[in-house]
N, C-alpha and C positions, 0 to 999 in steps of 0.2 A: 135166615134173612140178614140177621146183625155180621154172622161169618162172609157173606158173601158181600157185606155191604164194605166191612171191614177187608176185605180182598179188593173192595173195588178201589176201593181207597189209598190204599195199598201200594196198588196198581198203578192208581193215577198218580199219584205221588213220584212212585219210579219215571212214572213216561214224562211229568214235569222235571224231575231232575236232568231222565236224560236228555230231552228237548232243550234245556238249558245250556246243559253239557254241550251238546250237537249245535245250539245255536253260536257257542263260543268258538268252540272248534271249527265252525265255518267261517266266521270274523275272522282269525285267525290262518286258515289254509287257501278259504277261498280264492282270493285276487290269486294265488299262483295256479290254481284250476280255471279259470274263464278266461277265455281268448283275448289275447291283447284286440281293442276296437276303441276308434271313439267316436264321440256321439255331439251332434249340433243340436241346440233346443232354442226357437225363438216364436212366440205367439203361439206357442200349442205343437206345435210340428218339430217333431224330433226325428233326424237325419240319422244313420249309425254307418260307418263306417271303415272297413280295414286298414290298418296302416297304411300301404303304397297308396291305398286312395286318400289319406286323409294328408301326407307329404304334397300328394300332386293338387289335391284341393285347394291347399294354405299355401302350395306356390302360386298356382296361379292368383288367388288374391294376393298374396304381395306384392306381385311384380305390378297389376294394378294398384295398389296404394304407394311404392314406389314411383311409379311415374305421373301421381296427383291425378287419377282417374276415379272418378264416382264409384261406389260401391254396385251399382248399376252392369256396369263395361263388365265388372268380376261376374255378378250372375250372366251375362250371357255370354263368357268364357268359357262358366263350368256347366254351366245348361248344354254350351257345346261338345265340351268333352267327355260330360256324362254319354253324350248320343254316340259319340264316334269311337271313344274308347273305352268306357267304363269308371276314367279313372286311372285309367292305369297308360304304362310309360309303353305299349307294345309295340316290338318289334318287326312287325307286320300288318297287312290290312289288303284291300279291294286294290290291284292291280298296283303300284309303288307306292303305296298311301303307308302311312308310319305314324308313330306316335300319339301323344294326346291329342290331338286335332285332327291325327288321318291325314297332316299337310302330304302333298306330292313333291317329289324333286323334278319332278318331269314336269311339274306345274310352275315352277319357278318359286317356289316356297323355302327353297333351300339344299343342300346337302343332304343326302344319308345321313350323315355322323351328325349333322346340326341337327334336323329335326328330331333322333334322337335324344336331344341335349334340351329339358323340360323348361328350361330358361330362355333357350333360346326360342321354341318352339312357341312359347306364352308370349313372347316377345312377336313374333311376327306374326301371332294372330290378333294383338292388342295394335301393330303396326297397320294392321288389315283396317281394324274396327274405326279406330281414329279417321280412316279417310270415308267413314258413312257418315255422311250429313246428316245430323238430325237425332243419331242412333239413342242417346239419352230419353228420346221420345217413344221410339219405336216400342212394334210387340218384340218380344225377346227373341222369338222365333224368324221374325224378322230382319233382323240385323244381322241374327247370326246367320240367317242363308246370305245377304249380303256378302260375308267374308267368305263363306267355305262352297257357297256356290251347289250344295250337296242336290242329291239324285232325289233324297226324303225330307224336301224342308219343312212340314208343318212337322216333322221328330223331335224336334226340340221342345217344342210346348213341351212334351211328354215332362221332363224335364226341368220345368223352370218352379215348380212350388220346392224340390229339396235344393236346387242354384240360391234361391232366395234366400233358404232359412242362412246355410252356407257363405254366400257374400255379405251377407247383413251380420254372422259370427264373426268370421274373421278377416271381416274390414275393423271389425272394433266397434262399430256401429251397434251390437249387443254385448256387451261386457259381460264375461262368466259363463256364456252361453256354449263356448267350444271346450269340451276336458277328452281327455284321451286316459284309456288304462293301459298301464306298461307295467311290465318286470323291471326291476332293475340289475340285472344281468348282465353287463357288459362286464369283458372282461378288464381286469387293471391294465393304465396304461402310465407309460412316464410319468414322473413329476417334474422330468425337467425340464426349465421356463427355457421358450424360447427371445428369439430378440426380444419381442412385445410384452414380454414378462408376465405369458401367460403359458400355462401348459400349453402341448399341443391343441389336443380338444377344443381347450377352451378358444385360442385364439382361431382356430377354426371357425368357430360359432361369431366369430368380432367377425373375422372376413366374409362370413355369409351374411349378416349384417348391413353390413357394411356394401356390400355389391347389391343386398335388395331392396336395402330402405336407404340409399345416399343420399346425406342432408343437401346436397345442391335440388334434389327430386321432391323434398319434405319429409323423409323421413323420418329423418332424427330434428328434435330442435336445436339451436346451438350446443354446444356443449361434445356433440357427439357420442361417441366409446368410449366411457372413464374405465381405467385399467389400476384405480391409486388400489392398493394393499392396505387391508385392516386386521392389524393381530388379532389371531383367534376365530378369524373367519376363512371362507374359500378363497378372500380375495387375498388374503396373507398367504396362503399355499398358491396363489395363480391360477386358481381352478372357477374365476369369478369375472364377471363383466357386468357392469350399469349403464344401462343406454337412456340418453336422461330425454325426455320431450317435455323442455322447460319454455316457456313459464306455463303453471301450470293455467291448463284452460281447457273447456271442452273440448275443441277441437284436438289438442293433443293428448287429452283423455283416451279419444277414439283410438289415437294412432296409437297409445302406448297399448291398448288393450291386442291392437290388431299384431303391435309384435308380438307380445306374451302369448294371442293362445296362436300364433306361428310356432314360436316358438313350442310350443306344447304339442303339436301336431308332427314335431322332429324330434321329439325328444329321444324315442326308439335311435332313432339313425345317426345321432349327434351326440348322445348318452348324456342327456340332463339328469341333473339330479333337483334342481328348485328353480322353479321361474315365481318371480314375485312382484307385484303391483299393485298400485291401489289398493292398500288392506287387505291384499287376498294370495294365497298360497297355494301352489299346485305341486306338488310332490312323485315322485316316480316310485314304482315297486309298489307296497300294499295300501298306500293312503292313497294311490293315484284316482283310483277309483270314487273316491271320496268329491274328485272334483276340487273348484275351486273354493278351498276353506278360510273363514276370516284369518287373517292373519297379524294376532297381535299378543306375542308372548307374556302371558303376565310378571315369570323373571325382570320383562324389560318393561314397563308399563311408564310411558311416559317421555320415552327416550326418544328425542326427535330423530335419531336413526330410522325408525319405526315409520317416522309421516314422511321422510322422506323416499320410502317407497311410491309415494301417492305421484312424482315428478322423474320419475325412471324405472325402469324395468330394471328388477336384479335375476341375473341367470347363471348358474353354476354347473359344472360339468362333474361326471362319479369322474373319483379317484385314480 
């Protein structure tokens, strides 16, 4: 009995070590085995999402917080285009119907080439919405057959509890609530600054910016794109941008949050490497996963660098 207990022992000992072992070694390997996705979580409901779906999600909210539209107009954008698309940008549909929306050319909605262009196509179904009287009011399903006039209007209800969780992340409206996991695998690109004395990438990211959230719209608060260079950081290589929504105040709370997790939702396609805001850090590659983590280095404890994250979004591009 003592042999066998001493075996069990033994035993268990080994299967703790290696369980220990195995639990590291999954910290460790994991994030580059599980599917890049990411995930909305507000009041209990939690959304998950593939990349292209979560680019087209976080455009169409922006292009509604760019034009000072309720976080409302967004849920029944993507209540829309969850029914007609998926989510996704496709190049096909029910008789010339195309893109996120399913718009028609033959309905006067645009172009071929425009409806496939997700800006543009967010833009004239926000152009649509704006001329419904009332829509702020309405059921969601309603408005949206308003604009899209479809064959299955009550399809959208289907719809509107994951639009919700969704426009309520990233309007900014739920702070922390939208993270995405990514590799950080892009390959190297230039370091050399262009005019704007940013990488390419990075200034990439200024002019998308810049066309979604333009401060005449509310986007940005004064101040705009700061591009200044600090030795020792990404803004000193050009690989950095702070988009400031001063002074600070709720309201520009929300906004800053609604670019950062934009921002987060691109990060794959734009190749971030840090978005940072209000005390909190989102990282690409194995921490990404992690979410958004407090972000206050203790090397820097104290360093008003630090709180001035809390009055601008800082975002940096890999390498």
């Amino acid at each position: 009995m003592r042999i066998r207990t001493g075996v069990a022992l033994v035993g268990l000992a080994a299967v703790g070590v290696a369980a220990v072992a195995g639990h590291q070694l999954l910290r460790e390997v994991a994030p580059n085995l599980l599917p890049d996705e990411c995930t909305a979580t507000v009041d209990g409901r939690t959304v998950t999402l593939e990349p292209e779906q979560a680019e087209n999600a976080a455009l169409i909210t922006a292009v509604a917080v760019g034009r000072g539209m309720p976080a409302r107009a967004a849920t029944i954008a993507l209540a829309t285009a969850y029914q007609e698309s998926k989510l996704y940008n496709i190049d096909y549909g029910d008789r010339d119907s195309l893109g996120l929306f399913q718009q028609r050319p033959s309905q006067g909605w645009g172009s071929r080439e425009e409806l496939l262009d997700p800006v543009y196509a967010t833009n004239a179904f926000y152009d649509g919405l704006v001329k419904v009287d009332g829509y702020e009011d309405m059921r969601i399903t309603t408005a949206a057959q308003r604009v899209q006039r479809s064959a299955y209007p009550e399809a959208y209800a289907d719809h509107e509890p994951d639009a919700r969780v969704l426009a309520s992340a990233l309007s900014g409206n739920s702070p922390r609530a939208f993270s995405c996991r990514y590799d950080d695998d892009a390959e190297a690109a230039s370091a050399r600054l262009t005019a704007s004395g940013l990488t390419r990438r990075a200034d990439a990211v200024r002019r998308e910016l810049e066309t979604l959230f333009d401060p005449a719209l509310g986007g940005f608060a004064p101040g705009g794109v700061s591009t200044g260079h600090m030795e020792g950081s990404a803004h000193y290589e050009g690989r950095a941008i702070d988009v400031f929504v001063r002074p600070v105040s709720a309201a520009n709370k929300v906004r800053g949050w609604a670019i950062a997790q934009y921002l987060v939702a691109q990060a794959d396609r734009l190749h971030l490497q840090t978005v940072i805001f209000d005390g909190r850090i989102w990282t690409s590659g194995s921490r990404s996963g992690d979410g958004w983590r407090p972000y206050d280095p203790p090397e820097r404890a104290g360093d008003p660098a630090i709180l001035e994250h809390r009055d601008h979004v800082h975002v940096d591009v890999q390498s």
